[in-house]
GUTI-634650 format. One record per residue: residue number from 1; residue in three letters; x, y, z of N, C-alpha, C in turn. Coordinates in steps of 0.1 Angstrom, whole numbers, plus 5000, padded with zeros to 4 digits. Example, Ala and Ser with C-alpha at 12.3 -4.5 7.8 and 13.67 -1.06 7.14 Angstrom:
BEGIN
[site 1,'ALA',[5132,4943,5078],[5123,4955,5078],[5132,4967,5078]]
[site 2,'SER',[5128,4978,5071],[5137,4989,5071],[5129,5000,5079]]
This chain:
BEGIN
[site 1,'UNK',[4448,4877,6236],[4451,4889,6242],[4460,4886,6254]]
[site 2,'UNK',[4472,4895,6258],[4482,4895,6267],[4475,4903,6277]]
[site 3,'UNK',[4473,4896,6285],[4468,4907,6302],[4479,4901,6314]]
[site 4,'UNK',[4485,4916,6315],[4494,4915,6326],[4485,4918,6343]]
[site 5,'UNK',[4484,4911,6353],[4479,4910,6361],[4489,4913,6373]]
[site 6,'UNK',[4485,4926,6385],[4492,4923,6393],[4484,4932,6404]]
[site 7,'UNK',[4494,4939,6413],[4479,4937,6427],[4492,4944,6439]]
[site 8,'UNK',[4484,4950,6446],[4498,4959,6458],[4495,4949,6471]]
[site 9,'UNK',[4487,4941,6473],[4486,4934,6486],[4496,4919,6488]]
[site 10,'UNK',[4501,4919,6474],[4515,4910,6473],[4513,4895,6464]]
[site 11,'UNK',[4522,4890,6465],[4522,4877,6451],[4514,4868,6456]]
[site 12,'UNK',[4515,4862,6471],[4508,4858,6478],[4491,4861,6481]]
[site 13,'UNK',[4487,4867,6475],[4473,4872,6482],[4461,4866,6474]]
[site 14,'UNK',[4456,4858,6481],[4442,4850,6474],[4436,4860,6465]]
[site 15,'UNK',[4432,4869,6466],[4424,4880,6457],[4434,4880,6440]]
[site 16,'UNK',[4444,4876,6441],[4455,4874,6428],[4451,4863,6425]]
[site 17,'UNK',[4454,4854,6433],[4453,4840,6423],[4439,4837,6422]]
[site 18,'UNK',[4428,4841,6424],[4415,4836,6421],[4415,4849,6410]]
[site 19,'UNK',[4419,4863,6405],[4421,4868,6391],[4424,4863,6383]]
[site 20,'UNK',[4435,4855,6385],[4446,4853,6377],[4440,4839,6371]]
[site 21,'UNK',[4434,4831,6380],[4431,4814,6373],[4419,4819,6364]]
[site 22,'UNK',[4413,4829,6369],[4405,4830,6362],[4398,4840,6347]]
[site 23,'UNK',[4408,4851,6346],[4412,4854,6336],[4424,4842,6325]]
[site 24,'UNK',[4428,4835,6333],[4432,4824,6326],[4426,4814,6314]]
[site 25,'UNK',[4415,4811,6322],[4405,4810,6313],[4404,4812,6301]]
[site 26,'UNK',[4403,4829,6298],[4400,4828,6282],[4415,4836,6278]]
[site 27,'UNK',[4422,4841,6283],[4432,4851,6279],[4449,4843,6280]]
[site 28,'UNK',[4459,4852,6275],[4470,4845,6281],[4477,4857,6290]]
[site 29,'UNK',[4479,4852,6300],[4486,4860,6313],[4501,4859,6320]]
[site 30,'UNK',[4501,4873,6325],[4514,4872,6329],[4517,4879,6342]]
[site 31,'UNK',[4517,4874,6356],[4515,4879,6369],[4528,4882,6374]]
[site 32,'UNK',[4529,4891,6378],[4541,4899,6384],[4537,4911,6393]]
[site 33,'UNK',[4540,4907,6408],[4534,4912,6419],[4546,4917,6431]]
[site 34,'UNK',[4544,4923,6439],[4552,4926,6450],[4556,4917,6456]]
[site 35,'UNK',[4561,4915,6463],[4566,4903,6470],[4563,4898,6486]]
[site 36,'UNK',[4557,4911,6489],[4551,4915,6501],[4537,4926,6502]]
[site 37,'UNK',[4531,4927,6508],[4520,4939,6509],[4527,4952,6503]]
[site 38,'UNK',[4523,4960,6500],[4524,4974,6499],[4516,4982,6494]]
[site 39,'UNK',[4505,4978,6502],[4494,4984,6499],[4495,5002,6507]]
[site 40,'UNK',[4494,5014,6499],[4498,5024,6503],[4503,5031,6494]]
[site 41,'UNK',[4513,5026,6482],[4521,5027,6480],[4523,5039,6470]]
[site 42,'UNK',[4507,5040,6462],[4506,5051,6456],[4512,5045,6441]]
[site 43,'UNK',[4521,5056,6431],[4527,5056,6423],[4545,5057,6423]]
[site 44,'UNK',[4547,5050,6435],[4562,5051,6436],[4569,5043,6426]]
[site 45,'UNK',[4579,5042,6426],[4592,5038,6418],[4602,5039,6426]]
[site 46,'UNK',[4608,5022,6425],[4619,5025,6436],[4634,5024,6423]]
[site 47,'UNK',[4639,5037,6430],[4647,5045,6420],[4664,5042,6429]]
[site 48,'UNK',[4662,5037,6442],[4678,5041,6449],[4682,5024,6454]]
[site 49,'UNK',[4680,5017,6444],[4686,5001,6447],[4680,4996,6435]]
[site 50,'UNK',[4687,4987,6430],[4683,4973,6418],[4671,4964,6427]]
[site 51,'UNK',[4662,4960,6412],[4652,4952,6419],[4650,4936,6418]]
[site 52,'UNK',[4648,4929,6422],[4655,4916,6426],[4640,4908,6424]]
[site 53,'UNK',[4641,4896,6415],[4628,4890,6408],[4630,4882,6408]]
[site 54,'UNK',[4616,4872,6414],[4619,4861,6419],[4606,4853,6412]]
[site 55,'UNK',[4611,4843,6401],[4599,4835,6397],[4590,4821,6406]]
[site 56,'UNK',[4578,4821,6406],[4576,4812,6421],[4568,4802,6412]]
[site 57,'UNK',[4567,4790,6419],[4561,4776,6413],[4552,4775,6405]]
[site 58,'UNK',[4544,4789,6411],[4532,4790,6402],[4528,4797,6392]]
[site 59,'UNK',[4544,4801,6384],[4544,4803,6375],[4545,4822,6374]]
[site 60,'UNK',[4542,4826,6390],[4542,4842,6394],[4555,4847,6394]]
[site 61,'UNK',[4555,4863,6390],[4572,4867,6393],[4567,4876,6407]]
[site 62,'UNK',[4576,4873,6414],[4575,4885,6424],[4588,4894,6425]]
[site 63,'UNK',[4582,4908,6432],[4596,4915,6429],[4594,4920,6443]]
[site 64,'UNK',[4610,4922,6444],[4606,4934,6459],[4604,4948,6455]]
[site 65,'UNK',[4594,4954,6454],[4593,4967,6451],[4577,4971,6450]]
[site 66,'UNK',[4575,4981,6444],[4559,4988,6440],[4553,4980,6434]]
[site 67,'UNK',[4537,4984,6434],[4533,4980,6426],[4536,4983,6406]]
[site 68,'UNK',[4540,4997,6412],[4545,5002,6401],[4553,4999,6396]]
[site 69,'UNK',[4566,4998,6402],[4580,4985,6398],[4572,4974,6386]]
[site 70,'UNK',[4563,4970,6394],[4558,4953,6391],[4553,4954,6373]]
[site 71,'UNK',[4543,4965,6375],[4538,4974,6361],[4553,4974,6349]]
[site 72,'UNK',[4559,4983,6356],[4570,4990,6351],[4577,4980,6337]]
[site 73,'UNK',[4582,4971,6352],[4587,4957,6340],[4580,4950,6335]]
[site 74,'UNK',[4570,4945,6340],[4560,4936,6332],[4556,4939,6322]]
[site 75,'UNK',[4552,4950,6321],[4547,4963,6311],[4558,4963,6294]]
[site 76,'UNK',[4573,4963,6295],[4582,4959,6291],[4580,4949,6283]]
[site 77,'UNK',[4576,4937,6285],[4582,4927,6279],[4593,4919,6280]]
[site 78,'UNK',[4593,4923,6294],[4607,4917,6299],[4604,4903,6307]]
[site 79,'UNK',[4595,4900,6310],[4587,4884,6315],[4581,4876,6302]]
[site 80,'UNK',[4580,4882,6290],[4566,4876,6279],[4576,4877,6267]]
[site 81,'UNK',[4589,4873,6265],[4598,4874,6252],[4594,4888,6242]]
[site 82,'UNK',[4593,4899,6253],[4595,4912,6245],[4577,4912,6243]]
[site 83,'UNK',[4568,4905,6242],[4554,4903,6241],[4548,4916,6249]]
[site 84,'UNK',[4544,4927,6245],[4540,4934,6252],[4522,4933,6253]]
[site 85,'UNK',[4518,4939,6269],[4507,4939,6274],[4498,4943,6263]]
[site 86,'UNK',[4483,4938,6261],[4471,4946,6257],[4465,4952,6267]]
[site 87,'UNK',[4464,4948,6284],[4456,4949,6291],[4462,4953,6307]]
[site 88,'UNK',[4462,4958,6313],[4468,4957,6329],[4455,4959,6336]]
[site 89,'UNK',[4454,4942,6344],[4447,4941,6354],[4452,4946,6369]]
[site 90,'UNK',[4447,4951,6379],[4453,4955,6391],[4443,4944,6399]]
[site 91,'UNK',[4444,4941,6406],[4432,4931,6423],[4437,4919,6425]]
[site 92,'UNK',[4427,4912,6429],[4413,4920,6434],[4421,4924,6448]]
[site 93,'UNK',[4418,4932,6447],[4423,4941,6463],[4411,4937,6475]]
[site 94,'UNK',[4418,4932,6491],[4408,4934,6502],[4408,4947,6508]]
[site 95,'UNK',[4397,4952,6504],[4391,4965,6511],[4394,4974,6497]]
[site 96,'UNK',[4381,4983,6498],[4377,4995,6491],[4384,4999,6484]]
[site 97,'UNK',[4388,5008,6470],[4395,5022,6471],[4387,5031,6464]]
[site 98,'UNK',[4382,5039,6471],[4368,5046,6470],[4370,5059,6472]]
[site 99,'UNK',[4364,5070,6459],[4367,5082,6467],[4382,5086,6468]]
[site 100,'UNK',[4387,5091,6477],[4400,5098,6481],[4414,5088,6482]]
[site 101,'UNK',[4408,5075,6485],[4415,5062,6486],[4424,5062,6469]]
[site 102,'UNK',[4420,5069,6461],[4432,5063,6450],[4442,5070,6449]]
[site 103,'UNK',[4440,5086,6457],[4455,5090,6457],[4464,5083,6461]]
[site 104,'UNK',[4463,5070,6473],[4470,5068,6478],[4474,5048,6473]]
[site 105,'UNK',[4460,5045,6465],[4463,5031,6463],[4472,5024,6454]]
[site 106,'UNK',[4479,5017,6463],[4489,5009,6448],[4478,4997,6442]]
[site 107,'UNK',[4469,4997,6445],[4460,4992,6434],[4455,4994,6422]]
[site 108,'UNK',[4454,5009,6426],[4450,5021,6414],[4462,5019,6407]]
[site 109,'UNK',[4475,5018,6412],[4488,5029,6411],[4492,5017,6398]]
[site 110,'UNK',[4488,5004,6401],[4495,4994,6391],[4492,4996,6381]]
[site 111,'UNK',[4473,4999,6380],[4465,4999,6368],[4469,5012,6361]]
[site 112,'UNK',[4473,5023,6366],[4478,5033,6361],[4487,5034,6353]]
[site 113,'UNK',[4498,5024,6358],[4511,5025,6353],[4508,5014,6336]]
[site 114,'UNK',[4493,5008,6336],[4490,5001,6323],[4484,5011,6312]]
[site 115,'UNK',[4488,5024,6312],[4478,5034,6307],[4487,5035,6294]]
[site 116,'UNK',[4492,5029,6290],[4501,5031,6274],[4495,5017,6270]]
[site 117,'UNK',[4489,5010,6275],[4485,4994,6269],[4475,4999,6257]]
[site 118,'UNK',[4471,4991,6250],[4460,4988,6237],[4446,4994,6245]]
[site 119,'UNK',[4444,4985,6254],[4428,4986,6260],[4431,4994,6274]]
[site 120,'UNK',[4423,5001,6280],[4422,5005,6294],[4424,4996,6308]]
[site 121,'UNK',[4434,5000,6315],[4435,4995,6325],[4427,4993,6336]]
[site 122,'UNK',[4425,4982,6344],[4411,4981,6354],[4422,4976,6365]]
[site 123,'UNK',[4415,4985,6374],[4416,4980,6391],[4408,4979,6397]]
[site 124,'UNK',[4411,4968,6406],[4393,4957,6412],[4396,4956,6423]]
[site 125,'UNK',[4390,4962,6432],[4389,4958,6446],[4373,4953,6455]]
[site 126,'UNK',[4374,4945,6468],[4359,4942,6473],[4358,4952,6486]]
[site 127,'UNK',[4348,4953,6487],[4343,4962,6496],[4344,4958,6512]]
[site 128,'UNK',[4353,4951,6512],[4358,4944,6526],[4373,4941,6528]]
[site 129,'UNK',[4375,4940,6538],[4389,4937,6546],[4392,4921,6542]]
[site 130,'UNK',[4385,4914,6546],[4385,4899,6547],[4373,4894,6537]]
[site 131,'UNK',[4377,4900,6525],[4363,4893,6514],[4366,4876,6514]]
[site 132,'UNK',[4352,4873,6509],[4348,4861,6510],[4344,4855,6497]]
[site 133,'UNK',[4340,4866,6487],[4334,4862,6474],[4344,4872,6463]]
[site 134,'UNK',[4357,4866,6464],[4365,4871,6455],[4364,4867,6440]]
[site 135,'UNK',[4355,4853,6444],[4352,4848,6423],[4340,4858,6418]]
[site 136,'UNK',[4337,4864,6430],[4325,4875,6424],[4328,4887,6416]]
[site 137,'UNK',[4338,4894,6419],[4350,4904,6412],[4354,4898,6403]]
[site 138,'UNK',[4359,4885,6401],[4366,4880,6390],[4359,4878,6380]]
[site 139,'UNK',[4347,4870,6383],[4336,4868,6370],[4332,4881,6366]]
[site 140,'UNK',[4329,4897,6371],[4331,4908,6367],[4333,4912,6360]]
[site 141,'UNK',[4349,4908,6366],[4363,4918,6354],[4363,4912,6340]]
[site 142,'UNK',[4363,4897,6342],[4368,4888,6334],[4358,4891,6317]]
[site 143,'UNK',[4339,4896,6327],[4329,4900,6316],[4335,4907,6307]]
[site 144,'UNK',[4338,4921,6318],[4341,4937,6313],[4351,4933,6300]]
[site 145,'UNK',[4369,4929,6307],[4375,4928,6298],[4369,4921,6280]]
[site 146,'UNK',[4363,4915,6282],[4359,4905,6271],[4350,4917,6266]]
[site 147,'UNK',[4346,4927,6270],[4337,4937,6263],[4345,4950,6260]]
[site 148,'UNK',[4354,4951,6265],[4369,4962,6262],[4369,4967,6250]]
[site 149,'UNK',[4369,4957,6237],[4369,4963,6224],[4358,4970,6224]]
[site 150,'UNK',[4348,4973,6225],[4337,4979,6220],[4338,4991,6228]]
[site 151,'UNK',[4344,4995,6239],[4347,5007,6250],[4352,5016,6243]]
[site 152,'UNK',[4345,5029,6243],[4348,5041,6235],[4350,5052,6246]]
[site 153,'UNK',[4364,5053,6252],[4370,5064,6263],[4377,5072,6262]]
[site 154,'UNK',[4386,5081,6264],[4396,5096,6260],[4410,5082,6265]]
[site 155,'UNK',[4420,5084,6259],[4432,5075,6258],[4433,5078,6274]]
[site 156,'UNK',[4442,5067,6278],[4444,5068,6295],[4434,5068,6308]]
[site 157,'UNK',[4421,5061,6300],[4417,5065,6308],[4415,5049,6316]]
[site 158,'UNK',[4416,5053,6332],[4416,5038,6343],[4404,5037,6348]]
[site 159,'UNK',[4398,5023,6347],[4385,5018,6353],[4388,5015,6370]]
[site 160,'UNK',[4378,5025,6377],[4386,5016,6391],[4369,5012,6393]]
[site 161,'UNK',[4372,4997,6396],[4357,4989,6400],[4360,4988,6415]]
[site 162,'UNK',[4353,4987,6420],[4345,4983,6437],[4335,4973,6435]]
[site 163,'UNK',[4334,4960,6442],[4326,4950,6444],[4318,4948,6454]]
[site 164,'UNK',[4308,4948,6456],[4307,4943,6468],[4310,4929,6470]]
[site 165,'UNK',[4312,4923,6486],[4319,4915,6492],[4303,4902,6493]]
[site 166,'UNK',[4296,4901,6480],[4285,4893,6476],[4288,4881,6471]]
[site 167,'UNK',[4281,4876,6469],[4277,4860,6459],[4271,4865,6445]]
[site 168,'UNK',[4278,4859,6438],[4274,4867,6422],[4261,4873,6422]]
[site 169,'UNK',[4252,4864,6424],[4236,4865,6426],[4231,4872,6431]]
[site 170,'UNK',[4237,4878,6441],[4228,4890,6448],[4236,4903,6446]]
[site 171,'UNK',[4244,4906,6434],[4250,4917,6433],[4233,4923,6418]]
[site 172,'UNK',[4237,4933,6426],[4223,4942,6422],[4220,4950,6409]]
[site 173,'UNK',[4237,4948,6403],[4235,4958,6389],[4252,4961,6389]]
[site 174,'UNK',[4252,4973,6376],[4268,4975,6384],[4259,4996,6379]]
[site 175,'UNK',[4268,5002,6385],[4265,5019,6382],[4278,5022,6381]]
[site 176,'UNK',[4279,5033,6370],[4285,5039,6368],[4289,5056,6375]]
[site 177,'UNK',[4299,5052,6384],[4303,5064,6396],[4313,5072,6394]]
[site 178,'UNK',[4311,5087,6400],[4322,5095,6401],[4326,5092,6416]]
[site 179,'UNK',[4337,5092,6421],[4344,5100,6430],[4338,5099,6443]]
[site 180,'UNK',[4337,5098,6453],[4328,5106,6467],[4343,5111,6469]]
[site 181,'UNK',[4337,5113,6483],[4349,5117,6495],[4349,5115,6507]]
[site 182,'UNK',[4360,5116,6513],[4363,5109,6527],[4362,5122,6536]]
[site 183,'UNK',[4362,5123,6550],[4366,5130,6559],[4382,5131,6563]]
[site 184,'UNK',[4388,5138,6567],[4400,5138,6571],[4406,5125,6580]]
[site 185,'UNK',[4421,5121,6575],[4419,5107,6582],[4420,5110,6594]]
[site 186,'UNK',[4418,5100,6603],[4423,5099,6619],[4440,5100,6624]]
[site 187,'UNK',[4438,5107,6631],[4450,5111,6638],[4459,5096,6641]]
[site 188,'UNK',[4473,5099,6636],[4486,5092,6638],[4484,5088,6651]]
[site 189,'UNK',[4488,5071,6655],[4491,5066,6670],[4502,5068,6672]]
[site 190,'UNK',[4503,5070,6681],[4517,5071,6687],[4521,5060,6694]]
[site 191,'UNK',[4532,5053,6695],[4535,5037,6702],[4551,5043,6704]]
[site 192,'UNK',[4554,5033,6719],[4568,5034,6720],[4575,5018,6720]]
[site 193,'UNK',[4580,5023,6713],[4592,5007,6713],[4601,5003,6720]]
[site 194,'UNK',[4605,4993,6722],[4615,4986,6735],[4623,4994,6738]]
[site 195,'UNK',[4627,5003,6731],[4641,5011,6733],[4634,5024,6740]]
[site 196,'UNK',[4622,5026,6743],[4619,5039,6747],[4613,5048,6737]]
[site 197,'UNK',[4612,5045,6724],[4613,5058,6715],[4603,5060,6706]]
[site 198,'UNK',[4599,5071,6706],[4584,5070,6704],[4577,5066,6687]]
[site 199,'UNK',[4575,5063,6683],[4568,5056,6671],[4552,5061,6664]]
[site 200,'UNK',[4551,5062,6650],[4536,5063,6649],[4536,5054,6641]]
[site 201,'UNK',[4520,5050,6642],[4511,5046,6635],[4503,5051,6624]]
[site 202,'UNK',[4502,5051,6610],[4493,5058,6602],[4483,5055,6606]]
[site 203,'UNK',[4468,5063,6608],[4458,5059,6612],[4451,5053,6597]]
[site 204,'UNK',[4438,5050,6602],[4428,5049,6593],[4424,5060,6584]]
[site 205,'UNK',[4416,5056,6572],[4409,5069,6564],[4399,5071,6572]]
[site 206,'UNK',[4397,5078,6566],[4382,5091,6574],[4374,5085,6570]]
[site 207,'UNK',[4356,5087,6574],[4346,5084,6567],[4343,5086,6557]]
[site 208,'UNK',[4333,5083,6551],[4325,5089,6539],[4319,5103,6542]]
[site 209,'UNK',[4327,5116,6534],[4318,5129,6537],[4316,5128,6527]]
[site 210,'UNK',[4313,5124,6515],[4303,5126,6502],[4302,5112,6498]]
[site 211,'UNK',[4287,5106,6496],[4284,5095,6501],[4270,5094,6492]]
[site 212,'UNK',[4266,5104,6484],[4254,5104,6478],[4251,5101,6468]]
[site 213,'UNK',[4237,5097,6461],[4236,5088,6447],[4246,5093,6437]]
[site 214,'UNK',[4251,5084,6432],[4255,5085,6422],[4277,5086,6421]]
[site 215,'UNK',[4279,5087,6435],[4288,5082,6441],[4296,5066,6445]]
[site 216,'UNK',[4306,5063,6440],[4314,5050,6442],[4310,5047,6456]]
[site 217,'UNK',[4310,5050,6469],[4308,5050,6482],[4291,5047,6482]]
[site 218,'UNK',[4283,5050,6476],[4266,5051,6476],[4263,5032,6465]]
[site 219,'UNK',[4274,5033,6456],[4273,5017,6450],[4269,5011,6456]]
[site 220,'UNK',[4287,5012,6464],[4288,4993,6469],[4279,4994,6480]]
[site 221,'UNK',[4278,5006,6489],[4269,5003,6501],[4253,4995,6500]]
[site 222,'UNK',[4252,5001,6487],[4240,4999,6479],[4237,4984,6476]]
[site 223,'UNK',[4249,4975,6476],[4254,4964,6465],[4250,4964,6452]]
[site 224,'UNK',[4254,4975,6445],[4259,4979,6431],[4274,4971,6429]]
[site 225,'UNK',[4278,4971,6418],[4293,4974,6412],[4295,4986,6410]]
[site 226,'UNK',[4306,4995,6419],[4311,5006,6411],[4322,5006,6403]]
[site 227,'UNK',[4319,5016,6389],[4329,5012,6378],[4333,5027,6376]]
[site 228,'UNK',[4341,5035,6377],[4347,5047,6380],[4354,5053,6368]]
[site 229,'UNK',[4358,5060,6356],[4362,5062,6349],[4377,5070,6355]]
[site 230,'UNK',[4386,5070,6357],[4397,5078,6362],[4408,5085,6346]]
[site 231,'UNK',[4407,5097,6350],[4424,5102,6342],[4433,5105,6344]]
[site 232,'UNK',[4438,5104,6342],[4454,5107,6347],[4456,5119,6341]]
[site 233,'UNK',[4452,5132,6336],[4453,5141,6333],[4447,5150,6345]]
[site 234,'UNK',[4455,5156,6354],[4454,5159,6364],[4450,5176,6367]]
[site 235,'UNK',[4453,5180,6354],[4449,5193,6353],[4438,5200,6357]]
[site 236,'UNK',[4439,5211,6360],[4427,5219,6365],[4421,5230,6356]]
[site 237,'UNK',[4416,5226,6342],[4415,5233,6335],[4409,5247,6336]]
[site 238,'UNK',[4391,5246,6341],[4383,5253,6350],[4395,5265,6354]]
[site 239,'UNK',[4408,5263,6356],[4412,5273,6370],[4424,5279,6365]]
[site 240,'UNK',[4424,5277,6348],[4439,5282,6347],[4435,5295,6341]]
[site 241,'UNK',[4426,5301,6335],[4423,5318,6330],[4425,5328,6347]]
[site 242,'UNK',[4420,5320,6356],[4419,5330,6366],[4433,5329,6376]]
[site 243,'UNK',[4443,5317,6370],[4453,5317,6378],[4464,5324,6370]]
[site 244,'UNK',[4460,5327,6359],[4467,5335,6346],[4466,5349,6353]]
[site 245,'UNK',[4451,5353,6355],[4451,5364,6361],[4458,5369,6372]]
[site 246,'UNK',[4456,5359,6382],[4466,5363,6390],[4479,5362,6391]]
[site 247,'UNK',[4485,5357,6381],[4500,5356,6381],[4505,5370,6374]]
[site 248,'UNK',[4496,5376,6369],[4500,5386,6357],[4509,5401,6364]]
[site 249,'UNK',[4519,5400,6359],[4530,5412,6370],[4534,5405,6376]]
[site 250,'UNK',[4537,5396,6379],[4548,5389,6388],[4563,5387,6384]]
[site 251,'UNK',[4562,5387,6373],[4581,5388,6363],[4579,5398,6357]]
C-alpha cells in the first residue's frame, strides 16, 4: 500500500519523521510537506506563483506552499512514477485540532485534500504544544491504517484522531467523538514595529464551550484517543425545506 504522508507544521517537524519511519515499517511511503510551518492554513491553494520543490537527504520533498499544495501533487503521482496514493496520512501535529480547530487546520486540510484515495484519510495530532510521546500517535495510526480495509464509512469521509501527549501504556482506550466547541477566540494583539506602525497578532482559540461526554475535547482530557469521523459534505440538509420557504417570491 502507497501512503502519502504529510503534515502543515513543515518538512522539518519531528512529529513527521517519527510518522513517517514508522509507517515505514510496514507500508511504502511518500512524504511531501511544506517547507516551513503553516499551520493555519486551512484548505488553501496557492494559485498566484509556481511552486518550487525541493527533495531533501532524507528522502522528503518539501514545497513552499499549503499543506494542500503538498496533497495536491503528491496526490498526482507526480513524486511515485505516476503511482497513485491508497492512503493520505496528515501529523502528527503539536497541539490539538479539536472541535472548531479544523475549520481552520492545515492538518485536517492535507487529510482532506486525500478524500479521492482508496481508503480514508487520517489526521493525527497530540494534545500538546511540545509533545513528548509522538511514537504514541504513531503506533496508533500505524494499528488503525492496517485495519482500514475492514472500515465501512460514506465515501470522503476524514478521521481526525487527537492523542494524548502519553506513553503508549497509560493511554486509556480510544472513543469515538463528535465535534465539541470552542468559545470565541481572543482578541487580536496589537504590536508596533520599528517604523511606528501598528501590527496584529492573531490571538489564541477560545476555550472549550462544549466539552461534554462524548465530545473530542472530553477524550483527550480524559486520556482517551479521539477518533472523529469528518465530511466534507458541508451541507445543511435539516435547513433547506425551510430556506426554500423563505426564498419563495423573491424572483
Amino acid at each position: 500500500m502507497l501512503t502519502l504522508i504529510s503534515n502543515d507544521d513543515g518538512v522539518y517537524a519531528p512529529g513527521l519523521a517519527t510518522l513517517a519511519e514508522r509507517l515505514a515499517q510496514d507500508h511504502q511511503t511518500c512524504v511531501v510537506a511544506p517547507d516551513r510551518n503553516r499551520s493555519g492554513a486551512s484548505n488553501s491553494l496557492t494559485l498566484d506563483r509556481p511552486l518550487e520543490v525541493h527533495r531533501h537527504g532524507s528522502g522528503y520533498y518539501g514545497i513552499n506552499g499549503t499543506p494542500t499544495d503538498c496533497v495536491h501533487l503528491g496526490g498526482s503521482g507526480l513524486f511515485t512514477e505516476g503511482q497513485q496514493p491508497d492512503i493520505v496520512v496528515s501529523g502528527i501535529n503539536a497541539g490539538a485540532n479539536l472541535g472548531d480547530d479544523v475549520l481552520y487546520s492545515g492538518t485536517v486540510a492535507a487529510a482532506t485534500e486525500g478524500r479521492h484515495c482508496r481508503l480514508p484519510p487520517i489526521a493525527v495530532s497530540m494534545h500538546s504544544f511540545h509533545p513528548r510521546h509522538f511514537e504514541t500517535a504513531a503506533e496508533i495510526v500505524a494499528t488503525l491504517v492496517q485495519r482500514l480495509e475492514t472500515l465501512v464509512v460514506a465515501p470522503r469521509t476524514v478521521l481526525n484522531i487527537n492523542v494524548p501527549d502519553l506513553p503508549l501504556e497509560q493511554i486509556k482506550g480510544v472513543h469515538v467523538t463528535r465535534l465539541g466547541h470552542r468559545h470565541s477566540a481572543e482578541s487580536p494583539v496589537a504590536v508596533e514595529d520599528p517604523r511606528g506602525r501598528t501590527r496584529y497578532w492573531i490571538a489564541g482559540a477560545g476555550a472549550a464551550a462544549d466539552s461534554e461526554p462524548g465530545t473530542d475535547f472530553y477524550a483527550v482530557e480524559n486520556g482517551f484517543v479521539s477518533v472523529t469521523p469528518l465530511q466534507i459534505d458541508m451541507t445543511h440538509y435539516t435547513g433547506m425545506d425551510n430556506l426554500a420557504d423563505w426564498l419563495e417570491g423573491v424572483v
